[in-house]
C-alpha positions in Angstrom: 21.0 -11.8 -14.3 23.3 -8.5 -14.7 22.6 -4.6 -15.6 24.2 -3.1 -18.1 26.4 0.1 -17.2 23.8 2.0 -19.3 20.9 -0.1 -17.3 22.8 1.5 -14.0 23.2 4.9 -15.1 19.4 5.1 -16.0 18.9 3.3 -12.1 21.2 5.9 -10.5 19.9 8.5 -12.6 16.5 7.8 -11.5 17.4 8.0 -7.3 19.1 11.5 -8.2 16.3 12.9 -9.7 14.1 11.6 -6.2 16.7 12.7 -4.0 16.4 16.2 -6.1 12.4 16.8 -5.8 12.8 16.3 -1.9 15.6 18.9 -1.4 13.8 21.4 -3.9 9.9 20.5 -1.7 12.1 20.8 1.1 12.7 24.2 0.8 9.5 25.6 1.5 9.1 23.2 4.6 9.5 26.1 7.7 7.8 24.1 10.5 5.8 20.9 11.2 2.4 21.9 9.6 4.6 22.6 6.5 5.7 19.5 6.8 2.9 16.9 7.1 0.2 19.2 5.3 2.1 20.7 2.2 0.8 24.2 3.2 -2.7 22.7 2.3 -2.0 23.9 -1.5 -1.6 20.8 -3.2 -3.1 20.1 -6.6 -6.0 17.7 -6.9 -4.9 15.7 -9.9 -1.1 15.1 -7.8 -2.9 14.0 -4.5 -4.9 11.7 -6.8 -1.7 10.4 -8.2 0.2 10.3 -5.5 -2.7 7.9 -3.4 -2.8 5.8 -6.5 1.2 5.4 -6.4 1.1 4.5 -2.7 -1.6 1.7 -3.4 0.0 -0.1 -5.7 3.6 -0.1 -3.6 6.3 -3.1 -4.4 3.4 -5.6 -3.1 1.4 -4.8 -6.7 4.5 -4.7 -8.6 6.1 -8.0 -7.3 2.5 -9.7 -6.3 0.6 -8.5 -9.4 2.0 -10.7 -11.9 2.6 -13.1 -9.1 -1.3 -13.4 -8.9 -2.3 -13.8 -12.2 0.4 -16.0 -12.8 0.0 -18.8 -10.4 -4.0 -17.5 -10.5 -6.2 -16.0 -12.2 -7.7 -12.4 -12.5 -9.6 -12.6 -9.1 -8.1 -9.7 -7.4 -9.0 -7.3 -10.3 -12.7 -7.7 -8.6 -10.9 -6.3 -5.4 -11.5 -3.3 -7.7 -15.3 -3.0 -6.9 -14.4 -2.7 -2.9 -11.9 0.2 -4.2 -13.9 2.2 -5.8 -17.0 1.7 -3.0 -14.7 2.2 0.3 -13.1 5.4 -1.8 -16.5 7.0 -2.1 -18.1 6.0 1.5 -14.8 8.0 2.5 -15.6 11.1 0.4 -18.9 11.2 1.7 -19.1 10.6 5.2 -15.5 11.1 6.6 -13.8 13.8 4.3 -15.7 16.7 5.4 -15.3 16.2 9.1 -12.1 16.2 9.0 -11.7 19.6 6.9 -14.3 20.5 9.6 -12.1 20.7 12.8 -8.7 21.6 10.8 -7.1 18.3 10.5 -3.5 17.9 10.7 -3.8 13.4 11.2 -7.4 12.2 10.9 -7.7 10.8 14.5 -8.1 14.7 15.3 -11.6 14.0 13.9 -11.9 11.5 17.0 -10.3 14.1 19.5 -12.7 16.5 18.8 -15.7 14.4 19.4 -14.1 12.1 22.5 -11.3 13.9 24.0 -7.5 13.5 23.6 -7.1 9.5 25.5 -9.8 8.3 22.3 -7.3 10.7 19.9 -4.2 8.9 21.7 -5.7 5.7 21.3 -6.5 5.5 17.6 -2.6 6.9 17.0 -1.5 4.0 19.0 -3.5 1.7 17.2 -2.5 2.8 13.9 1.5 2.8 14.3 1.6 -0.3 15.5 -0.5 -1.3 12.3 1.2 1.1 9.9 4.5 -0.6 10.9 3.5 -4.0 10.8 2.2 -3.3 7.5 4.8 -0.7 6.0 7.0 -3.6 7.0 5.7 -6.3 5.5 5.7 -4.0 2.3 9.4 -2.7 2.5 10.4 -6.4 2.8 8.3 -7.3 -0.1 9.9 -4.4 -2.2 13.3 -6.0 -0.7 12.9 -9.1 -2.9 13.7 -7.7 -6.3 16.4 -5.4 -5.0 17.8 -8.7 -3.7 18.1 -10.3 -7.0 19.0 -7.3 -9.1 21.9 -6.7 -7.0 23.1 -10.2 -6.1 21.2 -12.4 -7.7 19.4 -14.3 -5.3 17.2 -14.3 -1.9 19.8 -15.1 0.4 18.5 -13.5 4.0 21.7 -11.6 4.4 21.2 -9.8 1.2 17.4 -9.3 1.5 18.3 -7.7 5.0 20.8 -5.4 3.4 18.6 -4.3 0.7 15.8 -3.3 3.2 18.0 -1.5 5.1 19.4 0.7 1.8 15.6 1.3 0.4 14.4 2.5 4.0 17.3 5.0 4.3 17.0 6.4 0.8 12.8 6.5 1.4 14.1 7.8 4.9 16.6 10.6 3.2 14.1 12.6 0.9 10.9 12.1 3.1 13.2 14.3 6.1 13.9 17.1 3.7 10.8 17.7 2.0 7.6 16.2 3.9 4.3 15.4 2.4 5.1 17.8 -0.3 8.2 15.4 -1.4 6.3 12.1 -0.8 3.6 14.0 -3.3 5.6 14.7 -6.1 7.6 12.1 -6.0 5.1 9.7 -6.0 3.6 11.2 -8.9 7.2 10.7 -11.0 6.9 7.4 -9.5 3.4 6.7 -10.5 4.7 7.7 -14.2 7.7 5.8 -14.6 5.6 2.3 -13.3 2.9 2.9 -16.3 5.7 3.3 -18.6 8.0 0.4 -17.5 4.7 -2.1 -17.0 3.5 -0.9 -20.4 6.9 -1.6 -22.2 7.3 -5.1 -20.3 3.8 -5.8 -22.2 5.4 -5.0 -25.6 8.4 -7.2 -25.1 6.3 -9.9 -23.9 4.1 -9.6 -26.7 6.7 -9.9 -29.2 8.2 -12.9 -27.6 4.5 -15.4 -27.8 4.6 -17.4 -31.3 0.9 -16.8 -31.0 -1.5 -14.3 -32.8 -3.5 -11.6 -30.8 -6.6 -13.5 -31.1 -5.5 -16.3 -29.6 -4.5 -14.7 -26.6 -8.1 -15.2 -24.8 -8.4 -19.3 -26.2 -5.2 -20.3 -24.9 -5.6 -18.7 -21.0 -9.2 -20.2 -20.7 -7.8 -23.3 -21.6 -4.6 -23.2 -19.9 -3.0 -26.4 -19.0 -4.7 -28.8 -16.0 -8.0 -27.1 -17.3 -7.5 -24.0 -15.3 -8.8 -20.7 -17.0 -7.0 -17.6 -16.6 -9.6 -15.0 -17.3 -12.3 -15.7 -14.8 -12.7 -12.2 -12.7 -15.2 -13.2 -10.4 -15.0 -15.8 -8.0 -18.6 -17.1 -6.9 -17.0 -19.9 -4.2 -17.8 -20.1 -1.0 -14.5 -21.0 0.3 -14.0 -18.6 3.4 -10.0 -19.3 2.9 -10.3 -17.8 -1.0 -8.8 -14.0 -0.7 -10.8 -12.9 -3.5 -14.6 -14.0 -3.9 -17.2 -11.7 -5.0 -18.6 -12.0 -1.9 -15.4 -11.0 0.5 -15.6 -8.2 -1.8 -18.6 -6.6 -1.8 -18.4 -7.3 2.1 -14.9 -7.5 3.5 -12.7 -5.5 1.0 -15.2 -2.6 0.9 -14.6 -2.1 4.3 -11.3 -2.9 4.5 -10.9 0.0 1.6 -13.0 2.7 3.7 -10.9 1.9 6.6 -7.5 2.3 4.3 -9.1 5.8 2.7 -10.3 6.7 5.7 -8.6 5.5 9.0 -5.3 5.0 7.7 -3.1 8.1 8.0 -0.9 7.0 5.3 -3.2 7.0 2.8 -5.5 9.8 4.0 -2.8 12.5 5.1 -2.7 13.2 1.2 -6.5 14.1 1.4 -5.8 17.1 4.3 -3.1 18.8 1.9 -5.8 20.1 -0.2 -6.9 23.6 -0.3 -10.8 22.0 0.2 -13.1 19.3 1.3 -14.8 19.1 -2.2 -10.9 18.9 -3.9 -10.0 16.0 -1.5 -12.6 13.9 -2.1 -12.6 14.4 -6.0 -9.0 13.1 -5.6 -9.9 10.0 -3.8 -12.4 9.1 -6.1 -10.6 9.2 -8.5 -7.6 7.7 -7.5 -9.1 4.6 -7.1 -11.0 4.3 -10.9 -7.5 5.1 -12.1 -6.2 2.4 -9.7 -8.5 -0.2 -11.7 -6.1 0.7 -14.6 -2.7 0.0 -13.0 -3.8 -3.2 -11.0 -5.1 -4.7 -14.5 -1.9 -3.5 -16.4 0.3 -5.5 -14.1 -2.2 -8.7 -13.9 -1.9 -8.5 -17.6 2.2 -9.0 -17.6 0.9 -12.0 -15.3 -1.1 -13.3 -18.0 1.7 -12.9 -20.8 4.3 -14.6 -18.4 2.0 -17.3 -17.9 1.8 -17.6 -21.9 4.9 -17.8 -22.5 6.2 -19.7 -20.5 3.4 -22.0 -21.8 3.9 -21.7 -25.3 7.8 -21.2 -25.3 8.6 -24.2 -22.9 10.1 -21.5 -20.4 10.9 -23.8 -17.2 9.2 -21.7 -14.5 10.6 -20.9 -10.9 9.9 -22.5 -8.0 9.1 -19.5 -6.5 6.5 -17.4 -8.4 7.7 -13.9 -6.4 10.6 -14.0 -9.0 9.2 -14.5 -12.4 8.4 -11.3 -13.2 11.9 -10.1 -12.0 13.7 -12.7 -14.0 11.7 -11.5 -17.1 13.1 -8.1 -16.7 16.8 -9.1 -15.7 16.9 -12.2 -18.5 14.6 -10.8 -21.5 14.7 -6.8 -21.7 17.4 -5.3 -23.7 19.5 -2.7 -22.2 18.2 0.6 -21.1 14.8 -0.3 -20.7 16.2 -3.4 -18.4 17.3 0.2 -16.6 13.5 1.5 -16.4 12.0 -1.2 -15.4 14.8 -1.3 -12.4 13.8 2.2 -11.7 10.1 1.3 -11.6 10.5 -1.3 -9.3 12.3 1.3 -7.0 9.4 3.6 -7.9 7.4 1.3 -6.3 9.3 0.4 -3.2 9.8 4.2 -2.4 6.2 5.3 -2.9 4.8 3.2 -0.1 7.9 3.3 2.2 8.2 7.4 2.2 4.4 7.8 2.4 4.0 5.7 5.9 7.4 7.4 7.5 5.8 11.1 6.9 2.2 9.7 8.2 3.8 7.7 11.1 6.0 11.2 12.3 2.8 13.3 11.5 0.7 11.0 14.1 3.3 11.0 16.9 4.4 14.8 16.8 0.4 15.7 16.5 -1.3 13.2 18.0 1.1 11.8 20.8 2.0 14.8 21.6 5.6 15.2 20.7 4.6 18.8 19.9 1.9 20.5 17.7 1.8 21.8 14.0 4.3 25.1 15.1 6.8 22.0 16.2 10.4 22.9 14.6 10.8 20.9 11.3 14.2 19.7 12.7 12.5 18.0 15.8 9.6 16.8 13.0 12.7 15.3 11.1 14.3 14.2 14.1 10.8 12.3 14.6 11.0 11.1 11.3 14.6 9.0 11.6 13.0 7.5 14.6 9.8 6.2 12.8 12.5 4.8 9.9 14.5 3.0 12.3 11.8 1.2 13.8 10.0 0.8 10.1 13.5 -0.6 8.5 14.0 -2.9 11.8 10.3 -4.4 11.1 11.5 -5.4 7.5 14.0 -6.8 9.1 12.0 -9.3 10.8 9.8 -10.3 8.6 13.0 -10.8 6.3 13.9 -13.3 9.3 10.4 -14.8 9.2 10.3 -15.2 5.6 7.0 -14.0 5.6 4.6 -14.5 2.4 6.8 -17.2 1.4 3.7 -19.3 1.5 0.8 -17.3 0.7 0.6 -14.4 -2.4 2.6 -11.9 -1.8 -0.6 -9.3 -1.9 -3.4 -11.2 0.6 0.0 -11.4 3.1 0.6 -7.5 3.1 -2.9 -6.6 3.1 -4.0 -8.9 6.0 -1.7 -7.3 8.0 -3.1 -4.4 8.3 -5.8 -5.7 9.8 -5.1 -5.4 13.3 -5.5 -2.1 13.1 -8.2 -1.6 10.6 -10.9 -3.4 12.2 -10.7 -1.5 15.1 -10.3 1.7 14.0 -13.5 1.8 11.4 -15.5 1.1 14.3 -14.4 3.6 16.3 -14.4 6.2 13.3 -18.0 4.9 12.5 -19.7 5.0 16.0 -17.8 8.2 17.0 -17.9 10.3 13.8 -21.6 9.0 12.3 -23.6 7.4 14.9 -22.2 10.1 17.6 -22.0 7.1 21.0 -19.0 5.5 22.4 -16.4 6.7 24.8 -12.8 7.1 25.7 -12.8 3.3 27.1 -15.2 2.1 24.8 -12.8 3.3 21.6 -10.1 1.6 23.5 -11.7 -2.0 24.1 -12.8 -2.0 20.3 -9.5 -0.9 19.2 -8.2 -4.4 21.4 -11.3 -6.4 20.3 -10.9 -5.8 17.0 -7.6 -6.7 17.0 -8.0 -10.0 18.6 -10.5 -11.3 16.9 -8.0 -11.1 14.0 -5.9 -12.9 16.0 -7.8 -15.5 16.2 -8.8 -16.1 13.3 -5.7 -16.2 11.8 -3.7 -18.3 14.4 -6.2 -20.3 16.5 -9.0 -21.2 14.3 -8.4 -24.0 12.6 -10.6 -23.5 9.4 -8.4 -21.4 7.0 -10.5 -17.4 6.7 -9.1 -14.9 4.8 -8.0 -11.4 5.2 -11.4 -10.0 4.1 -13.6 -12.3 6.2 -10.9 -11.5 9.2 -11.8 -8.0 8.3 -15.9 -8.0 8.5 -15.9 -10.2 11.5 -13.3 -7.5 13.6 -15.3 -5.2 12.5 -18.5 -6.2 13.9 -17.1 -7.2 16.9 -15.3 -3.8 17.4 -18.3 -2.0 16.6 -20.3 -4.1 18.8 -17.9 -2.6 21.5 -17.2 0.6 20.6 -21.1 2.0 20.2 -21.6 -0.1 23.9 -19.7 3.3 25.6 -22.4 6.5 26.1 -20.4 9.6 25.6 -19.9 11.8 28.4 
């Protein structure tokens, strides 16, 4: 499984261009409101973009096919908890932070509860936002594993974590949220295209007509059919159900949009509360496009390799990467390369800038007239420490044994539950207090815990998710505020 010197120079080509939108956005960057904000001038449709490249990240380009390839098209319905968590956000959380004059979104909770709650929630969301940035960067480690040596031997996928958080770490420095923005939206670009061509080739490579497509995945072998969407089970250890959706995933998507910094420092770049939360919305319906696009290549893997007598791998993180390494002709072998980069870099660059944002604003490592060299000098820290993270869970072998998706959502977790309490109680039913915000943050946090390590009844992520989140809100509205 070897690139082509044309495949490579389309690759390299690719990082140059990158590297070249965060020197040009970096330009403009004169201190640290610059910086993290973008000058608060930032299109719409790009910040919708952007969120929508950030989403999908190297766990939706790796764990996408992944899932409809050893599954079915379950997490598609994860859609429905998109779309709803995107416009609770809009509604209720959006204007109060264009209210106060955010620069992170836990100013929202300084304003109403002092600088320890502010403090608090920053805490609680680093040590989440590298957990889970981590978990992502090693995920994204996979396929630049085995397109540059040609397996997943641990010294390789360490090496390869290291290179991709350096390059995310080089262009995120020089240009900010502004880079992170536009480059995500190149990114965004060149995954449709390279997910769209793998469709074609697959396609073409099925001895079967069009309309036989649908007859032969309900009636896959061992009975199994491929095209159910929504799962009615009652299994509490299925990721996916209709009812962990409409339940568990929505909140776990209103704390993402809304409590997450990562995701929701693209919303405070916008010249208006109204803009911002057009972009959300929006982002996430055109979300529902890109999620199905790469469950689709799933599908058409799965069919194949049915039809054609394809031997499949042991390991299902790798058959959509042997597809492009094995069956794409040269040059758009190349694209699809840089479209797995795409996706590696757009979550990677986003959580660096959101993690230096939090701890220069909200920690207190200066304010938003900070020097952008000390914000950068911030931002090599937050790398380290995000690169060293991979690392571990490279050493862990993490989401070896569960799809590659429920492993980097759930942990996230930790944080999340805690943090949509506090933003709930504090920002719309106006009670809790300094110590109150800080025992939910640590109930909700536990109670994932144990769910995931002590109980012995398998739950998953978006059960883990409701049940922290009541617990933590149970806490958090217990505190009267001063």
């Amino acid at each position: 499984m070897t690139l082509s010197a044309i495949d490579w120079l389309l690759f390299f080509g690719y990082v140059v261009l990158v590297l070249a939108i965060g020197w040009f956005a970096g330009r403009r960057v004169k201190d640290a409101a610059s910086l993290f904000t973008g000058g608060r001038n930032v299109p719409a449709w790009a910040i919708a973009v952007s969120v929508v490249a950030t989403a999908a990240s190297g766990a939706t380009f790796i764990g996408g096919p992944q899932a409809s390839y050893a599954g079915n098209l379950t997490y598609l319905s994860a859609s429905i908890a998109s779309v709803l968590g995107a416009v609770l956000v809009a509604w209720l959380f959006v204007p109060r932070f264009y209210a106060v004059g955010a620069t992170t979104v836990y100013q929202a909770i300084g304003a109403e509860r002092g600088i320890v709650a502010q403090r608090a929630c920053a805490v609680a969301f680093l040590v989440g936002r590298l957990l889970a940035s981590g978990a992502r960067l090693y995920i994204a480690a996979i396929p630049c594993s085995l397109i540059v040596f040609g397996d997943l031997d641990t010294g390789h996928l360490l090496l390869s974590a290291c290179v991709l958080g350096v390059a995310a770490l080089v262009y995120t420095s020089w240009g900010g949220i502004r880079a992170v923005i536009w480059t995500d939206a190149l990114q965004a670009l060149v995954m449709v295209v390279a997910v769209v061509a793998s469709l074609f080739v697959l396609m073409d490579q099925i001895p079967l007509e069009l309309s036989e497509y649908p007859s032969a995945l309900r009636n896959a072998e061992g009975g199994a059919d491929k095209l159910v969407l929504f799962d009615l089970s009652g299994d509490l250890a299925r990721p996916f159900t209709l009812w962990v959706v409409l339940f568990g995933l929505t909140l776990f998507n209103t704390a993402a949009f809304g409590t997450d910094q990562d995701l929701a420092q693209r919303l405070l770049t916008s010249d208006s509360a109204k803009k911002a939360a057009w972009s959300l919305v929006s982002s996430s319906v055109m979300g529902i496009g890109l999620v199905g696009l790469f469950l689709c290549v799933g599908l058409l893997l799965f069919l194949r390799d049915q039809t054609v007598g394809v031997i499949e791998s042991e390991d299902t993180r790798e058959v959509y990467l042997a597809f492009i390494l094995t069956d794409l002709p040269v040059g758009l072998r190349g694209l699809l390369v840089a479209g797995l980069l795409a996706a590696a870099m757009s979550s990677t660059d986003s959580a660096l800038n959101a993690m230096s944002s939090s701890v220069v604003i909200d920690l207190g490592w200066g304010d938003k007239d900070t020097s952008s060299r000390t914000a950068r000098l911030v931002n090599a820290l937050c790398g380290v420490s995000l690169v060293a993270t991979a690392c571990v869970f490279v050493l862990m072998e993490g989401g070896k044994n569960e799809g590659l998706i429920p492993f980097a959502l759930g942990v996230m977790l930790y944080a999340y539950t805690g943090l949509l309490a506090v933003f709930v109680t504090t920002l719309l039913l106006k009670r809790g207090s300094a110590r109150s915000i800080i025992a939910a943050l640590l109930a909700g946090a536990v109670t994932v815990g144990l769910l995931q390590f002590v109980i012995e009844t398998p739950v998953s992520f978006g059960w883990r998710m409701l049940a922290g989140f009541l617990v933590a809100l149970a806490v958090c509205v217990s505190g009267r505020p001063r």
